[in-house]
DOMISE-163936 format. One line per field, with one value per residue: residue number from 1; z, y, x of N, C-alpha, C in turn; residue in one letter. Coordinates in steps of 0.02 Angstrom, whole numbers, plus 50000, padded with zeros to 5 digits. Last residue first. Example, Ala and Ser with C-alpha at 12.3 -4.5 7.8 and 13.67 -1.06 7.14 Angstrom:
<recs>
nr (2, 1)
n.Z (50354, 50390)
n.Y (49888, 49716)
n.X (50642, 50660)
ca.Z (50357, 50390)
ca.Y (49947, 49775)
ca.X (50684, 50615)
c.Z (50394, 50390)
c.Y (50002, 49835)
c.X (50645, 50660)
rest (S, A)
</recs>
This chain:
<recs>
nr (54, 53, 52, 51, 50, 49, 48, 47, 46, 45, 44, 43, 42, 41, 40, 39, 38, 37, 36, 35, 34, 33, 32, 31, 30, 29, 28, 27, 26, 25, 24, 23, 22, 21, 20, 19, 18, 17, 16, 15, 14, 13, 12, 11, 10, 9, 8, 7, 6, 5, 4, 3, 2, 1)
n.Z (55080, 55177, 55267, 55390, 55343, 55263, 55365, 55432, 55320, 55297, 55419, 55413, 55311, 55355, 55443, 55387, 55314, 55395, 55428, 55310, 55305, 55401, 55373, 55269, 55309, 55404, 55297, 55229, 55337, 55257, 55161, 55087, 55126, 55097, 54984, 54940, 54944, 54883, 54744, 54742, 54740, 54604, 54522, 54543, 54496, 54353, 54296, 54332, 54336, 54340, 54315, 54357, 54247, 54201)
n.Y (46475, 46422, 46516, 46581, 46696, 46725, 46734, 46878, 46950, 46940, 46988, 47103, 47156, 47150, 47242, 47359, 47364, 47382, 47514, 47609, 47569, 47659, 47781, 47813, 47817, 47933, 48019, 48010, 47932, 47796, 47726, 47643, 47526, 47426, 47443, 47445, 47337, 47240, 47287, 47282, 47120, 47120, 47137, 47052, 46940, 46999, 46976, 46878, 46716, 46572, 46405, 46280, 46153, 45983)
n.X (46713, 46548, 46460, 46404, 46424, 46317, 46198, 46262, 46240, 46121, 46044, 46092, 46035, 45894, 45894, 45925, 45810, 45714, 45781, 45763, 45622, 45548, 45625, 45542, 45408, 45413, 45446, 45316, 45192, 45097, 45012, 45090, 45173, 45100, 45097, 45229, 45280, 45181, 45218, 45373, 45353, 45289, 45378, 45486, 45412, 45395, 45527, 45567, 45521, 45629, 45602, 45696, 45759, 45736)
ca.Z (55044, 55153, 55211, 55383, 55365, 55234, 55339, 55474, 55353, 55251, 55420, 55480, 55299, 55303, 55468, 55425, 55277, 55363, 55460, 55335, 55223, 55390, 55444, 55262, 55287, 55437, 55380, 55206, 55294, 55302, 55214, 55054, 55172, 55168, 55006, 54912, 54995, 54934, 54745, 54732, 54783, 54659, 54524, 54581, 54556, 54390, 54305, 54364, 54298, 54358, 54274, 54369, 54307, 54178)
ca.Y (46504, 46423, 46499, 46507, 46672, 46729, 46697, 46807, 46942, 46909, 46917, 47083, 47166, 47122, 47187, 47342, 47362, 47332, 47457, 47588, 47547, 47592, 47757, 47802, 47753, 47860, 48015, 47999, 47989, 47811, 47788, 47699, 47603, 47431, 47419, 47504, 47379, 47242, 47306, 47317, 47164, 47096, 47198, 47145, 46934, 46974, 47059, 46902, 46766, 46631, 46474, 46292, 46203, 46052)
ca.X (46733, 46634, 46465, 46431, 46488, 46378, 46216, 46257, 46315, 46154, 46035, 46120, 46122, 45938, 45886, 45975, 45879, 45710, 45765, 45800, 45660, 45555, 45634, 45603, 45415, 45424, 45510, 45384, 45224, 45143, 44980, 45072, 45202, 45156, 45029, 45175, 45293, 45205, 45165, 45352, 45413, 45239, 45320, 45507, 45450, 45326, 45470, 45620, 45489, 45602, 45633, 45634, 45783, 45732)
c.Z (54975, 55091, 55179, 55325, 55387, 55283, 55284, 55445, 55400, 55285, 55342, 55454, 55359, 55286, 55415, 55463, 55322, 55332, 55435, 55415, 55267, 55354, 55440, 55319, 55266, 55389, 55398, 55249, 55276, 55262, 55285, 55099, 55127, 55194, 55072, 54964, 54978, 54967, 54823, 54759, 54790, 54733, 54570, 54562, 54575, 54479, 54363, 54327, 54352, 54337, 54330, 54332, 54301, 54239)
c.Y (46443, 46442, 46481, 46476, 46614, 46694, 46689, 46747, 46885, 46900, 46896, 47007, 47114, 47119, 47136, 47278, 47351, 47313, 47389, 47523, 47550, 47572, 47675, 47784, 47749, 47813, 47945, 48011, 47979, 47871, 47809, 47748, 47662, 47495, 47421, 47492, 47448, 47283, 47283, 47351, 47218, 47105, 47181, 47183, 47016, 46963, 47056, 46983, 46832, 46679, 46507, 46391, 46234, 46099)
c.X (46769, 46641, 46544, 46446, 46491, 46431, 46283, 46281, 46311, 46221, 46105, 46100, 46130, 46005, 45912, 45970, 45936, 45766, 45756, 45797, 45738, 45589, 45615, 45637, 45496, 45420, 45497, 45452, 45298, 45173, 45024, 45026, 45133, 45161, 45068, 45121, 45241, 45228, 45171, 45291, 45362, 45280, 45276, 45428, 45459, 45342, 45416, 45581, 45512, 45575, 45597, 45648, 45726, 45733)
rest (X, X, X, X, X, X, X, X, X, X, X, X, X, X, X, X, X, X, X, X, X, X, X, X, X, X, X, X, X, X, X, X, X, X, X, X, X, X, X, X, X, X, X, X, X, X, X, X, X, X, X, X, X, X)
</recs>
């Protein structure tokens, strides 16, 4: 049997994570973080994508 995902309970605990991350950061620097974090992510998927055969 394939293992199921609970795909509300996965983005509300995302969610409650970055809330608890940025909620006493002002809104320049937690959007200064979200972009970062976002460019560290584009940089690890493009990495991993290209050892990926097609």
């Amino acid at each position: 049997m394939k293992n199921k995902i609970d795909a509300v309970k996965l983005i509300r605990k995302i969610r409650d994570e970055n809330y608890e991350r940025t909620k006493k950061m002002p809104r320049v620097e937690e959007f200064e973080a979200v972009k970062k974090r976002s460019a560290e992510a584009r940089k690890k998927f493009l990495v991993d994508s290209k050892t990926v055969e097609a």
